[in-house]
PDB file of N, CA, C and O in Angstrom:
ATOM      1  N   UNK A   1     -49.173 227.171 285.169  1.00  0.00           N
ATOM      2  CA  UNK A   1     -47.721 227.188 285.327  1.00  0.00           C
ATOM      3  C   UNK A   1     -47.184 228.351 284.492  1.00  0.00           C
ATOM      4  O   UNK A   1     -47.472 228.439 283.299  1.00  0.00           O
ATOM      5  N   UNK A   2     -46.342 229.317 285.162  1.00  0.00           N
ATOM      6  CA  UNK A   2     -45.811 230.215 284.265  1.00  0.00           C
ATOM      7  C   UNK A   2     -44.815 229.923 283.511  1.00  0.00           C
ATOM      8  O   UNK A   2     -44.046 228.986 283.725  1.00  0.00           O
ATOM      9  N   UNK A   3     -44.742 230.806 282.445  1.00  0.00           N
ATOM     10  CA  UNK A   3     -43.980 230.817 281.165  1.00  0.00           C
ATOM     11  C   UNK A   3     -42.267 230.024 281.430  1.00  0.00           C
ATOM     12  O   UNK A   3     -41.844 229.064 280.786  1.00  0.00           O
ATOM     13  N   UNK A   4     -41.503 230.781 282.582  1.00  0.00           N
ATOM     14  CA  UNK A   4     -40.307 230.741 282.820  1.00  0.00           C
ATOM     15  C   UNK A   4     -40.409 229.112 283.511  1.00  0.00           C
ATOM     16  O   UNK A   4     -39.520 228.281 283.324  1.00  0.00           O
ATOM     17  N   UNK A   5     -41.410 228.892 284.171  1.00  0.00           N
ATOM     18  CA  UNK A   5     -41.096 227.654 284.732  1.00  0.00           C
ATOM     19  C   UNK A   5     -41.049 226.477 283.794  1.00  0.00           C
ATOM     20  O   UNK A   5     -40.274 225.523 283.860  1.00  0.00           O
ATOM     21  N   UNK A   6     -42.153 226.728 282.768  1.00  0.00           N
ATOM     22  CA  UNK A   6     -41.976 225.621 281.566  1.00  0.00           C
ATOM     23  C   UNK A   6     -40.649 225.396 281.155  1.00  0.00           C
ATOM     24  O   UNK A   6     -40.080 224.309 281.055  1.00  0.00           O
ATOM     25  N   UNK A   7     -40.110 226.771 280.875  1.00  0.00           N
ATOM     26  CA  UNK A   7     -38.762 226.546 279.738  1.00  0.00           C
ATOM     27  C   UNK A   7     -37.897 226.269 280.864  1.00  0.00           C
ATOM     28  O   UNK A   7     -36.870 226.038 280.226  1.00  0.00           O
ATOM     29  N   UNK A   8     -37.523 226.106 282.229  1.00  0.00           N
ATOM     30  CA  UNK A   8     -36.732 225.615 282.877  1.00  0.00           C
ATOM     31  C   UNK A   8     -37.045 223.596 283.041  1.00  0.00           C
ATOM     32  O   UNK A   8     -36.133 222.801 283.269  1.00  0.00           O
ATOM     33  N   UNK A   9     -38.065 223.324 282.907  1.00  0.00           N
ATOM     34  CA  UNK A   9     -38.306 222.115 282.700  1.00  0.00           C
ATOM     35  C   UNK A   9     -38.204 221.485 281.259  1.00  0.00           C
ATOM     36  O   UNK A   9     -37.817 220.317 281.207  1.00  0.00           O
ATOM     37  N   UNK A  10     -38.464 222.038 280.261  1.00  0.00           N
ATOM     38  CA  UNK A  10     -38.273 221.970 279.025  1.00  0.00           C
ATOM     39  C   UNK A  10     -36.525 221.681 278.836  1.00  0.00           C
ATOM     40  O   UNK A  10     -35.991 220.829 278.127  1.00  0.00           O
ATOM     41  N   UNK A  11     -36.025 222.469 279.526  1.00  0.00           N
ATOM     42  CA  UNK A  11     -34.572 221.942 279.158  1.00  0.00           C
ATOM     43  C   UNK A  11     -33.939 220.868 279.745  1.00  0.00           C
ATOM     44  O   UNK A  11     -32.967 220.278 279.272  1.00  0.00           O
ATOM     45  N   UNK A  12     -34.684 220.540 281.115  1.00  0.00           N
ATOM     46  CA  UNK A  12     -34.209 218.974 281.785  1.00  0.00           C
ATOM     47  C   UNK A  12     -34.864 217.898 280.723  1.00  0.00           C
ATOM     48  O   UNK A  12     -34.227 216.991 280.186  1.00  0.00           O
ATOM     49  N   UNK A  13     -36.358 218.197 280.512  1.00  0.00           N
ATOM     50  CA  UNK A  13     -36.981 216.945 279.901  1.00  0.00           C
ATOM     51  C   UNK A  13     -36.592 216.556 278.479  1.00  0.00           C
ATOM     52  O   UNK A  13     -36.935 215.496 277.956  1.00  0.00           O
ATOM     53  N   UNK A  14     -35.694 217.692 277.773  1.00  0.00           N
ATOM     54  CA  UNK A  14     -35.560 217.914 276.514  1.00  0.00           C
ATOM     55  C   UNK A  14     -34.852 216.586 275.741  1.00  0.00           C
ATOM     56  O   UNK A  14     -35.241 216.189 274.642  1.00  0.00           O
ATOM     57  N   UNK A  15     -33.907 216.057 276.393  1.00  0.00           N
ATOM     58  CA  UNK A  15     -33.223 215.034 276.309  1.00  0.00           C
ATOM     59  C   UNK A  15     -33.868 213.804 276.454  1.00  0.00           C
ATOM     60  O   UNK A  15     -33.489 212.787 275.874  1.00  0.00           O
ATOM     61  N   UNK A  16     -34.773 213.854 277.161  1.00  0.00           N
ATOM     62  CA  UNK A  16     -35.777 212.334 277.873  1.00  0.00           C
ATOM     63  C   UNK A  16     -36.759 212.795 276.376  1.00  0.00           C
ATOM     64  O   UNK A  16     -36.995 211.778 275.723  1.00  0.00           O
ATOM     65  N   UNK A  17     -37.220 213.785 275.876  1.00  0.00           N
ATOM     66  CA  UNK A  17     -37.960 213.500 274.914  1.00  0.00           C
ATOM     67  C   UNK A  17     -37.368 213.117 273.560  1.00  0.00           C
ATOM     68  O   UNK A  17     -38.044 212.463 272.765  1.00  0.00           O
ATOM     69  N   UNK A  18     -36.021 213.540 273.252  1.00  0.00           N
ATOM     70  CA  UNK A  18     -35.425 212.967 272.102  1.00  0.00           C
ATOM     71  C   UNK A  18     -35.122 211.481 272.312  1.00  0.00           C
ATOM     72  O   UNK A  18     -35.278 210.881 271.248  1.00  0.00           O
ATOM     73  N   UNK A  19     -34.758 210.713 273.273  1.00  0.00           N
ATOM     74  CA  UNK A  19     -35.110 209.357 273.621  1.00  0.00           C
ATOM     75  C   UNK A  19     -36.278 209.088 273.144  1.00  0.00           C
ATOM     76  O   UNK A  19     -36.351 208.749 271.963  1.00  0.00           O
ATOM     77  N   UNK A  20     -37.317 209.167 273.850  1.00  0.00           N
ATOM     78  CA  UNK A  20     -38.374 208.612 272.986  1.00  0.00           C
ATOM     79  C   UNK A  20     -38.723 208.744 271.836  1.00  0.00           C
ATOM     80  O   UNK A  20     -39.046 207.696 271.276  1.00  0.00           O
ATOM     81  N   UNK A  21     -38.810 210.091 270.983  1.00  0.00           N
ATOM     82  CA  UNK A  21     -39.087 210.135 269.707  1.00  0.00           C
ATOM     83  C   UNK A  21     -37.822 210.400 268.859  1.00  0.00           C
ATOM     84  O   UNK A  21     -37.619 211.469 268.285  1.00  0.00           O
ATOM     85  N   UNK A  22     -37.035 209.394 268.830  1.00  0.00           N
ATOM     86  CA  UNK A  22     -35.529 209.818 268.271  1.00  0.00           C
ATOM     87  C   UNK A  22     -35.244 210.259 266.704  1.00  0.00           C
ATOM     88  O   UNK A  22     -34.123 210.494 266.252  1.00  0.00           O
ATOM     89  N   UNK A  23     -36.625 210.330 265.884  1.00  0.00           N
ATOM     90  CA  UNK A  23     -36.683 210.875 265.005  1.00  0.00           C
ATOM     91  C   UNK A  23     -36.523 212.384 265.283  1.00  0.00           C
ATOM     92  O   UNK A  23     -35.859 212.879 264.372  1.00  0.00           O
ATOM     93  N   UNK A  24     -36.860 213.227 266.137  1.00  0.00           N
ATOM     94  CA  UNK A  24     -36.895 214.847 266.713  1.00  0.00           C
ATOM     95  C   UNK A  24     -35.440 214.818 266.239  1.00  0.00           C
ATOM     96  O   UNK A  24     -34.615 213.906 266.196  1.00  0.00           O
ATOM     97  N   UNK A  25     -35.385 216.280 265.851  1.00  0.00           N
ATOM     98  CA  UNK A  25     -34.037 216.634 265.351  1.00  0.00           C
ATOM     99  C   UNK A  25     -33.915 217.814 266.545  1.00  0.00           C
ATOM    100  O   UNK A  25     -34.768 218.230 267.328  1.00  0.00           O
ATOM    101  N   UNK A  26     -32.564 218.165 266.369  1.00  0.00           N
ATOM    102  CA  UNK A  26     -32.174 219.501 267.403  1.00  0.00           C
ATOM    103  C   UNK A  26     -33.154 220.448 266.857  1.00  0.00           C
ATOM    104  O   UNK A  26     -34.064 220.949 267.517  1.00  0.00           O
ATOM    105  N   UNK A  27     -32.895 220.688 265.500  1.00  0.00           N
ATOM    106  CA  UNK A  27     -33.712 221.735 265.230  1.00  0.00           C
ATOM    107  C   UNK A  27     -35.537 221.920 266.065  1.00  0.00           C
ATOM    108  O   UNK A  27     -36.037 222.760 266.813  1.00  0.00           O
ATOM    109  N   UNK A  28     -36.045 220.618 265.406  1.00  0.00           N
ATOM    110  CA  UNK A  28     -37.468 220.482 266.064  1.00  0.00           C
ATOM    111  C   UNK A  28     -37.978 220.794 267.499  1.00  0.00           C
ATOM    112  O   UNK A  28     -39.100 221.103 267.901  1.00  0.00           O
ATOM    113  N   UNK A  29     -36.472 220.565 268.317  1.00  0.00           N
ATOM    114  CA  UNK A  29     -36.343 220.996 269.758  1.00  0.00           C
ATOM    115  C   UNK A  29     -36.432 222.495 270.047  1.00  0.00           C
ATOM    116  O   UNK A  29     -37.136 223.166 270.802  1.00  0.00           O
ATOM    117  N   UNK A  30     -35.491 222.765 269.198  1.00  0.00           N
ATOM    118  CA  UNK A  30     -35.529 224.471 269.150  1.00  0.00           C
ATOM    119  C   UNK A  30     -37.142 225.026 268.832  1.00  0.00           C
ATOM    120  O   UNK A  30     -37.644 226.038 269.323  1.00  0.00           O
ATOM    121  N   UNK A  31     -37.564 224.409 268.213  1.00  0.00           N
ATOM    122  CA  UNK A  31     -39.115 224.821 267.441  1.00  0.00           C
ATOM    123  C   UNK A  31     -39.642 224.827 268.737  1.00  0.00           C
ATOM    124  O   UNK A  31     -39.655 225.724 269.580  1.00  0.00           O
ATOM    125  N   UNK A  32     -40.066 223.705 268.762  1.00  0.00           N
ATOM    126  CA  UNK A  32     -40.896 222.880 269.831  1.00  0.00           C
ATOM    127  C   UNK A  32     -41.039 224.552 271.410  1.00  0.00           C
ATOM    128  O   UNK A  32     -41.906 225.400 271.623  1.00  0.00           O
ATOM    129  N   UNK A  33     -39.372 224.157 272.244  1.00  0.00           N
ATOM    130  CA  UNK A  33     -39.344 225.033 273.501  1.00  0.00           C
ATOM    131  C   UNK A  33     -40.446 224.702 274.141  1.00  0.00           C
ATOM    132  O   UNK A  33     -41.181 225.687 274.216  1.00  0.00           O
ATOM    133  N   UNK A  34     -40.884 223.795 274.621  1.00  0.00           N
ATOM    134  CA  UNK A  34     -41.251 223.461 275.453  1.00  0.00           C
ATOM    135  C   UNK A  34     -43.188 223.356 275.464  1.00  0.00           C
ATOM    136  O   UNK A  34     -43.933 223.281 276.441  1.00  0.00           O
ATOM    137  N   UNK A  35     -43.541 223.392 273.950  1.00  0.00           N
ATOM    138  CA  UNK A  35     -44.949 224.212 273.370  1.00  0.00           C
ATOM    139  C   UNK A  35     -45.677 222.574 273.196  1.00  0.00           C
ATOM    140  O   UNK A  35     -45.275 221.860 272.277  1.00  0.00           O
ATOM    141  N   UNK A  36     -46.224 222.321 273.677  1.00  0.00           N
ATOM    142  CA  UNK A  36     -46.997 220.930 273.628  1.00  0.00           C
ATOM    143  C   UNK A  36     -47.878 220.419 272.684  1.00  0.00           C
ATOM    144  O   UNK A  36     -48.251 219.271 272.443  1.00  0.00           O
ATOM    145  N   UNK A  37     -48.178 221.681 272.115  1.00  0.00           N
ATOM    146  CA  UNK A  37     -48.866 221.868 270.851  1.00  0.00           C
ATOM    147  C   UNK A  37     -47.743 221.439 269.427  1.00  0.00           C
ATOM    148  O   UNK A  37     -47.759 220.690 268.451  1.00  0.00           O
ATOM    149  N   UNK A  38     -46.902 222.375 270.018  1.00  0.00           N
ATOM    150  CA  UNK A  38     -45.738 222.362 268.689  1.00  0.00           C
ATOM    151  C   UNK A  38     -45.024 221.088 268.822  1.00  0.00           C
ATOM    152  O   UNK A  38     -44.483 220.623 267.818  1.00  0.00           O
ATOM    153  N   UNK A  39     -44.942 220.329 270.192  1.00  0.00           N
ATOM    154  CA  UNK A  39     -44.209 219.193 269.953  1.00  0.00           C
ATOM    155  C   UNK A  39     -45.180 217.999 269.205  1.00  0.00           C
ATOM    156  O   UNK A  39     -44.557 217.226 268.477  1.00  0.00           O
ATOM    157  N   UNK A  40     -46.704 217.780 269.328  1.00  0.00           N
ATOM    158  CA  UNK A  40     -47.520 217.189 269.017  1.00  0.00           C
ATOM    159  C   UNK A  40     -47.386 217.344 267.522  1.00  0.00           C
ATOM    160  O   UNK A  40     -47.290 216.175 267.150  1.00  0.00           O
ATOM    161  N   UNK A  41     -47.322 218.123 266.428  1.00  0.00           N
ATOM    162  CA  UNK A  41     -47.254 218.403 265.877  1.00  0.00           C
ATOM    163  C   UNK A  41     -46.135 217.711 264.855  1.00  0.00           C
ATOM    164  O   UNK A  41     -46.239 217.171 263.754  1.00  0.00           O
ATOM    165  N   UNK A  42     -45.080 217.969 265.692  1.00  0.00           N
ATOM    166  CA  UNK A  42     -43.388 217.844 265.035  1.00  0.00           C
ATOM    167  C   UNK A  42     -43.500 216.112 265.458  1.00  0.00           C
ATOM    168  O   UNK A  42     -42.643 215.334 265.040  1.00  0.00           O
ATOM    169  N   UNK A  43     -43.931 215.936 265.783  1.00  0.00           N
ATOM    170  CA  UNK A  43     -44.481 213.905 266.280  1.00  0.00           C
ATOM    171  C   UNK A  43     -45.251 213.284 265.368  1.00  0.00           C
ATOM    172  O   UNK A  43     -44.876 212.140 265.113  1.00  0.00           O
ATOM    173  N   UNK A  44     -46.239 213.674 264.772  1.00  0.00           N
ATOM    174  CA  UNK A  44     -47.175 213.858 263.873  1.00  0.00           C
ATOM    175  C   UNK A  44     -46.191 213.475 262.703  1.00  0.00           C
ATOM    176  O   UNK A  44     -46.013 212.386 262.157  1.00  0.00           O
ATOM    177  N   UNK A  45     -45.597 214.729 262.480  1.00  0.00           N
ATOM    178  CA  UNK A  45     -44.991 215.039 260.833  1.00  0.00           C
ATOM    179  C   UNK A  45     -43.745 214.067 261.150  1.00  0.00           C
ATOM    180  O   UNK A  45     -43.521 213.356 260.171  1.00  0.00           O
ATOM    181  N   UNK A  46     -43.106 213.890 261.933  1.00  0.00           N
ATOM    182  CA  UNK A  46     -41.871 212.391 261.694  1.00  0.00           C
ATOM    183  C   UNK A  46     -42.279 211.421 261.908  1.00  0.00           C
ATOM    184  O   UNK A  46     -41.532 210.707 261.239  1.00  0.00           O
ATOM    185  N   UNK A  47     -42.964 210.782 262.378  1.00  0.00           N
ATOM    186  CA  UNK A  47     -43.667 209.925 262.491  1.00  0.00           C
ATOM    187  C   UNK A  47     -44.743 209.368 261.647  1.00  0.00           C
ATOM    188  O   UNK A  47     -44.890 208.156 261.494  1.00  0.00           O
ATOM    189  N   UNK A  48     -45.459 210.224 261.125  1.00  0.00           N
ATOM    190  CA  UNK A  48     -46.579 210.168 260.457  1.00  0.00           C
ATOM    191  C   UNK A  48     -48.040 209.563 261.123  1.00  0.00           C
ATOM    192  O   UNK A  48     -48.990 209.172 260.444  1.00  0.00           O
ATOM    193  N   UNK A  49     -47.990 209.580 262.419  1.00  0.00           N
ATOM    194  CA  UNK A  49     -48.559 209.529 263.565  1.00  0.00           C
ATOM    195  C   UNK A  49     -50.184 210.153 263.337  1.00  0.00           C
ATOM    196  O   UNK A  49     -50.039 211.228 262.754  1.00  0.00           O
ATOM    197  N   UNK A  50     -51.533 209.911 263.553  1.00  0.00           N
ATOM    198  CA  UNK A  50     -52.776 210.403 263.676  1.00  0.00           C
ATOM    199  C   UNK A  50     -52.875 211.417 265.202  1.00  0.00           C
ATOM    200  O   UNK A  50     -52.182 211.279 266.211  1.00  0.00           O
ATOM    201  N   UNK A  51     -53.623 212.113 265.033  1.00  0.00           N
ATOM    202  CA  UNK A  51     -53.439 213.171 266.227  1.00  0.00           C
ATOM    203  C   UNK A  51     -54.161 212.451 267.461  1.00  0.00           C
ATOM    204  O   UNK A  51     -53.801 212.776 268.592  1.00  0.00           O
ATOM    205  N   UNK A  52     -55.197 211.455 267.293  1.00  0.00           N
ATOM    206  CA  UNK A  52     -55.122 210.781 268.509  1.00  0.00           C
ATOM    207  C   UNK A  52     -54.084 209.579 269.275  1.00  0.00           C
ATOM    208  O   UNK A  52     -53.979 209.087 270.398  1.00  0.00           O
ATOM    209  N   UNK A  53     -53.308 209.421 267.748  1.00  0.00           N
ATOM    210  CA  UNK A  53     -52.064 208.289 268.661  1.00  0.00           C
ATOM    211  C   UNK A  53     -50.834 208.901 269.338  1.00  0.00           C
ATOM    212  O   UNK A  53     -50.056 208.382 270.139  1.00  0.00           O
ATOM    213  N   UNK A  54     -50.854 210.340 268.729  1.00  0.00           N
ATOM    214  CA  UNK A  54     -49.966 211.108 268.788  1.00  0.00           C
ATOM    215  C   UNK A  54     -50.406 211.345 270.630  1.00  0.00           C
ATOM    216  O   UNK A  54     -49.638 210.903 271.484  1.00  0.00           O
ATOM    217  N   UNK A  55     -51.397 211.907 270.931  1.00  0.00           N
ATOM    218  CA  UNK A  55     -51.994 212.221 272.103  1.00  0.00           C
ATOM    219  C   UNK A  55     -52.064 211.555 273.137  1.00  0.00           C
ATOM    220  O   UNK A  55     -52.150 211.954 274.298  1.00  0.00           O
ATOM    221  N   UNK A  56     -52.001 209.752 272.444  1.00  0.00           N
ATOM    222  CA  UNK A  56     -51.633 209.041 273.573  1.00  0.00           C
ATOM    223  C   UNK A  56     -50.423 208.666 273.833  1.00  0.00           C
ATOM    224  O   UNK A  56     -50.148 208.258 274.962  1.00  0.00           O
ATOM    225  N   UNK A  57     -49.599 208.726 272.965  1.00  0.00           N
ATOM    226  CA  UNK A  57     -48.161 208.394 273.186  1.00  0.00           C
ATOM    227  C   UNK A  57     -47.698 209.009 274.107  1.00  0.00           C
ATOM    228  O   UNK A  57     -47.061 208.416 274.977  1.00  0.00           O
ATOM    229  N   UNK A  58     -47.997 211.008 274.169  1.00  0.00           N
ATOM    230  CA  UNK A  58     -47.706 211.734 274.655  1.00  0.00           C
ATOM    231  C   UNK A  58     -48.125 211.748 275.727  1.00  0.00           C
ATOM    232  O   UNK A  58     -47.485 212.522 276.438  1.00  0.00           O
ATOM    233  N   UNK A  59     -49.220 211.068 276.412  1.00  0.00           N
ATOM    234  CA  UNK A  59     -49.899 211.495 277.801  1.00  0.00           C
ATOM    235  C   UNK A  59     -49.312 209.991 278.778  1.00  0.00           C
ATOM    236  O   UNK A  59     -49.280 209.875 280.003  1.00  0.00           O
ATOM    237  N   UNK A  60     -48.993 209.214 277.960  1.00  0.00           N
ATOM    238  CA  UNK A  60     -48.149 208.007 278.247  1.00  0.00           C
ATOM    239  C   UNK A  60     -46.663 208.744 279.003  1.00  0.00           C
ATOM    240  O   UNK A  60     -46.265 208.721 280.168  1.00  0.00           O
ATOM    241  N   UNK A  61     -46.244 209.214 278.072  1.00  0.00           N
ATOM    242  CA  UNK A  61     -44.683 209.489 278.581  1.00  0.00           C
ATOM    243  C   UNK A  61     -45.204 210.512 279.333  1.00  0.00           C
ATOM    244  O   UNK A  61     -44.819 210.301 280.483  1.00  0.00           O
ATOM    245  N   UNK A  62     -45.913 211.566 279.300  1.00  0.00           N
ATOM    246  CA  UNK A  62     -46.140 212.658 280.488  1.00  0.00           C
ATOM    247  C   UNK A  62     -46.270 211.850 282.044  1.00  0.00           C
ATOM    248  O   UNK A  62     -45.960 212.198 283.183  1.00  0.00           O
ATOM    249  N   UNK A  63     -46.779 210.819 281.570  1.00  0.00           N
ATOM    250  CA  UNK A  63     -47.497 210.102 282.987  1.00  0.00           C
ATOM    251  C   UNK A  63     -46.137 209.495 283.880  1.00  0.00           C
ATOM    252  O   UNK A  63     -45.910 209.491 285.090  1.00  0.00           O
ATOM    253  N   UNK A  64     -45.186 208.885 282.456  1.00  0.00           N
ATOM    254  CA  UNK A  64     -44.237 208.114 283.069  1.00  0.00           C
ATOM    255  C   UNK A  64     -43.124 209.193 283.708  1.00  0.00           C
ATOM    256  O   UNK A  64     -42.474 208.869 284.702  1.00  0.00           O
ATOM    257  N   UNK A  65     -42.963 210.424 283.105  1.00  0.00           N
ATOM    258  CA  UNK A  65     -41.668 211.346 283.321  1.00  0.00           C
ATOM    259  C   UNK A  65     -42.295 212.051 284.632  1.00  0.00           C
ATOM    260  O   UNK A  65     -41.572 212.494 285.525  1.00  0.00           O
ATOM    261  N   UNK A  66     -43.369 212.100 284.659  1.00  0.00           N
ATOM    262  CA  UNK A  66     -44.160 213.496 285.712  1.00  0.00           C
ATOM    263  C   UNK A  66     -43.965 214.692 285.241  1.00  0.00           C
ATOM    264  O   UNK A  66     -43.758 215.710 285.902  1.00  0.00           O
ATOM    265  N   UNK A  67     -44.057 214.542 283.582  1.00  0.00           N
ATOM    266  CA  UNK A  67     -43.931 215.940 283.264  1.00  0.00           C
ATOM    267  C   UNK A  67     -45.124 216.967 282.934  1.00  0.00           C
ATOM    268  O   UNK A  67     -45.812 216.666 281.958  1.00  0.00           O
ATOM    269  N   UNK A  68     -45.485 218.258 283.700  1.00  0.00           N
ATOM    270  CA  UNK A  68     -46.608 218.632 283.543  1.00  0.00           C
ATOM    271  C   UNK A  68     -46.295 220.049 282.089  1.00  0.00           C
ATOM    272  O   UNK A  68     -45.227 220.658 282.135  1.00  0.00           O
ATOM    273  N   UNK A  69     -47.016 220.284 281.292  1.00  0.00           N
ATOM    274  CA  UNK A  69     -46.746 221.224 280.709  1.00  0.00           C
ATOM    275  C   UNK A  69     -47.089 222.855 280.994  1.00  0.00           C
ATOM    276  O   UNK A  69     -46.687 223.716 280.212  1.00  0.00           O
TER     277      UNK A  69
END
């Protein structure tokens, strides 16, 4: 998937992901842009989350939104 198409989905899903992890701050959003890596990450550190629960949480809501990265 190219670059431009992410960040056009990134800004619909952006909102559906602060729902779920409502610890995410605007800022973290701004970080994040749409980087799956960087959101895993910023989930991790508010949460205090292990990188495999982190991974399933995330492939959970990917599954439920149809969001591909």
């Amino acid at each position: 998937m190219n670059e431009d198409r992410i960040s056009g989905n990134w800004k619909q899903f952006k909102g559906k992901v602060q729902e779920q992890w409502g610890k995410l701050t605007n800022d973290d959003m701004d970080v994040v842009e749409g980087k799956r890596e960087q959101l895993a990450g910023r989930i991790q550190e508010r949460y205090g989350y292990t990188k495999e629960q982190t991974e399933k949480e995330m492939k959970t809501w990917e599954d439920n939104n149809r969001y591909k990265w």
